[in-house]
C-alpha positions as CSV (number, residue, x, y, z in Angstrom):
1,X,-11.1,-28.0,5.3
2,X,-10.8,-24.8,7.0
3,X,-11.8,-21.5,4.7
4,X,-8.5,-19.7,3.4
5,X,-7.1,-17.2,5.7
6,X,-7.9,-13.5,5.3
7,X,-4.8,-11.7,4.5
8,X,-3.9,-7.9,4.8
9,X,-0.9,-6.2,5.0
10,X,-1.0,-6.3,8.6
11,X,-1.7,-10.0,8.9
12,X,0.3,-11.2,6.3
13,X,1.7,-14.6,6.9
14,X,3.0,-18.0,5.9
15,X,-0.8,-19.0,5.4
16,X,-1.4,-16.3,3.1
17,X,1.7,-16.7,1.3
18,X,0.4,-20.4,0.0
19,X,2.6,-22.4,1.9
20,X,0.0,-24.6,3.0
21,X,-1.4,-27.7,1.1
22,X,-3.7,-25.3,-1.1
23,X,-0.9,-23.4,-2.7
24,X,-2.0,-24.6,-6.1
25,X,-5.3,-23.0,-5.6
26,X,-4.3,-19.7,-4.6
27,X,-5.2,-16.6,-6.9
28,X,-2.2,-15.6,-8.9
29,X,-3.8,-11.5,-8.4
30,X,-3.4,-9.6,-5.0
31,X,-4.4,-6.7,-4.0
32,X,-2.5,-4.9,-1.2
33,X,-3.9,-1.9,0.0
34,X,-0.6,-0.4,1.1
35,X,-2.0,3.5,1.4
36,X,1.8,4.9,1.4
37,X,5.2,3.7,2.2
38,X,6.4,6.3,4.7
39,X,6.3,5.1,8.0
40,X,5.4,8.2,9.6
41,X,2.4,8.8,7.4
42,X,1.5,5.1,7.8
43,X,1.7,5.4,11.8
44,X,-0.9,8.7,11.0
45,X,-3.1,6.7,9.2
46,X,-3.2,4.4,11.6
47,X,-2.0,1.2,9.6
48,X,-0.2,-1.6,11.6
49,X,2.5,-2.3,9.0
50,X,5.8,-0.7,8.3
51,X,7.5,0.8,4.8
52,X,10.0,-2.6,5.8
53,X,7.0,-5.1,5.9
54,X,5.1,-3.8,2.9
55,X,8.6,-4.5,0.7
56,X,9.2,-8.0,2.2
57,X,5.2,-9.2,1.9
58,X,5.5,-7.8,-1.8
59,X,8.9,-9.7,-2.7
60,X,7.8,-13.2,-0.8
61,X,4.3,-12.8,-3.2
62,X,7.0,-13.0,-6.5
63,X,9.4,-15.8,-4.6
64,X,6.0,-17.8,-4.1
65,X,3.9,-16.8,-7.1
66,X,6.8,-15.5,-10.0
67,X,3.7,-14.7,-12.3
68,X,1.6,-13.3,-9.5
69,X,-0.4,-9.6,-10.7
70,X,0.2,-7.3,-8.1
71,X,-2.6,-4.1,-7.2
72,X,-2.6,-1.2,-4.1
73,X,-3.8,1.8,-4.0
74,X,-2.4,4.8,-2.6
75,X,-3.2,8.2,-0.8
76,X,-1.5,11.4,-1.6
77,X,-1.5,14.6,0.1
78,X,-1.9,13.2,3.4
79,X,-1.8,15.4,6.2
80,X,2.2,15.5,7.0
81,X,3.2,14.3,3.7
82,X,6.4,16.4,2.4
83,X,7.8,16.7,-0.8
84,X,10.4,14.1,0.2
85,X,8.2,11.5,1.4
86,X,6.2,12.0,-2.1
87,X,9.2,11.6,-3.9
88,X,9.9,8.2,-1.7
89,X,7.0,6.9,-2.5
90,X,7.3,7.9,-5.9
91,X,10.4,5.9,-6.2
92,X,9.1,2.9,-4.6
93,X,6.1,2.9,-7.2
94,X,9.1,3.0,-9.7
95,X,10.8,0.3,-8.2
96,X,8.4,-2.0,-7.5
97,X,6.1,-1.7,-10.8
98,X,2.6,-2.6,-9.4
99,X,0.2,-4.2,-12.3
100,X,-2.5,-2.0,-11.3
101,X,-2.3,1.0,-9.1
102,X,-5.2,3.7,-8.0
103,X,-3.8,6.8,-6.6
104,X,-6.5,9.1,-4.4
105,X,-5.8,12.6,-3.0
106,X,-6.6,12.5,0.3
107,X,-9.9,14.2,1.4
108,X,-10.5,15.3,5.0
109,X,-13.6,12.8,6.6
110,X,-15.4,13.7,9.6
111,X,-14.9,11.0,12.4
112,X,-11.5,9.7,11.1
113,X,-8.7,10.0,13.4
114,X,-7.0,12.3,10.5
115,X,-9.5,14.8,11.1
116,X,-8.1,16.6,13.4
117,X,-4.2,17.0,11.3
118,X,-3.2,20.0,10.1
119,X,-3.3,19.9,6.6
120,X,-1.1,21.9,4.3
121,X,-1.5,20.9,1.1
122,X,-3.4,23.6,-1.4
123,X,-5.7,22.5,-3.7
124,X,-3.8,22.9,-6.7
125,X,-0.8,20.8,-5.6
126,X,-3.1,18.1,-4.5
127,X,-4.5,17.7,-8.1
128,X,-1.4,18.1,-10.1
129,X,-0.4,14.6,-12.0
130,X,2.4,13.1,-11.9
131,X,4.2,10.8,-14.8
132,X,5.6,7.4,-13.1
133,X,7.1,5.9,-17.0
């Protein structure tokens, strides 16, 4: 029997749904590292998956597995991020209510492609909290 398919948002697929003959062995606890939901900061971070693809995989993980545990982690203060795509991806935290979620400020890394973007968040902004209940 061939090894279970690695699955990421960008290769999500009918495999890695469970819709093969090992569906009863699949791990009701997935972990999709989504980064963000705005598809402009996702194009800048250089992730091959859309705001549109990261809601379907999510609701055809509940269809499939209705007791599944879902986990992502997410970067903030990415280089580009406004106000209104925070708020939008506030929202989408809301709305989708992730079992487990890590949330990282974003942190300038020599080599990265991000690098180079202008980045206008301060300091102080970028470690403010936010309440998600």
């Amino acid at each position: 029997m061939d090894p279970p398919p690695l699955c990421t948002s960008g290769t999500y697929n009918d495999r890695c749904s469970g819709n093969d003959r090992r569906r009863k062995k699949i791990c009701r606890y997935i972990d999709l590292p989504i980064q963000h939901i705005d598809d402009g900061i996702l194009k800048a971070m250089n992730r091959r998956v859309t705001a549109a693809r990261i809601s379907d995989i999510v609701a055809e993980a509940r269809r499939i597995i209705p007791d599944v545990a879902l986990r992502t982690s997410l970067i903030v203060g990415f280089p580009g991020e406004t106000q209104r795509i925070f708020d939008r991806l506030l929202d989408f935290i809301r709305q989708t209510k992730f079992d487990h979620l890590g949330v990282f400020t974003y942190s300038r890394e020599e080599g990265t492609g991000a690098a180079g973007l202008k980045h206008k968040h301060p300091k102080k902004k970028k470690s403010a909290g936010v309440r998600l209940s």
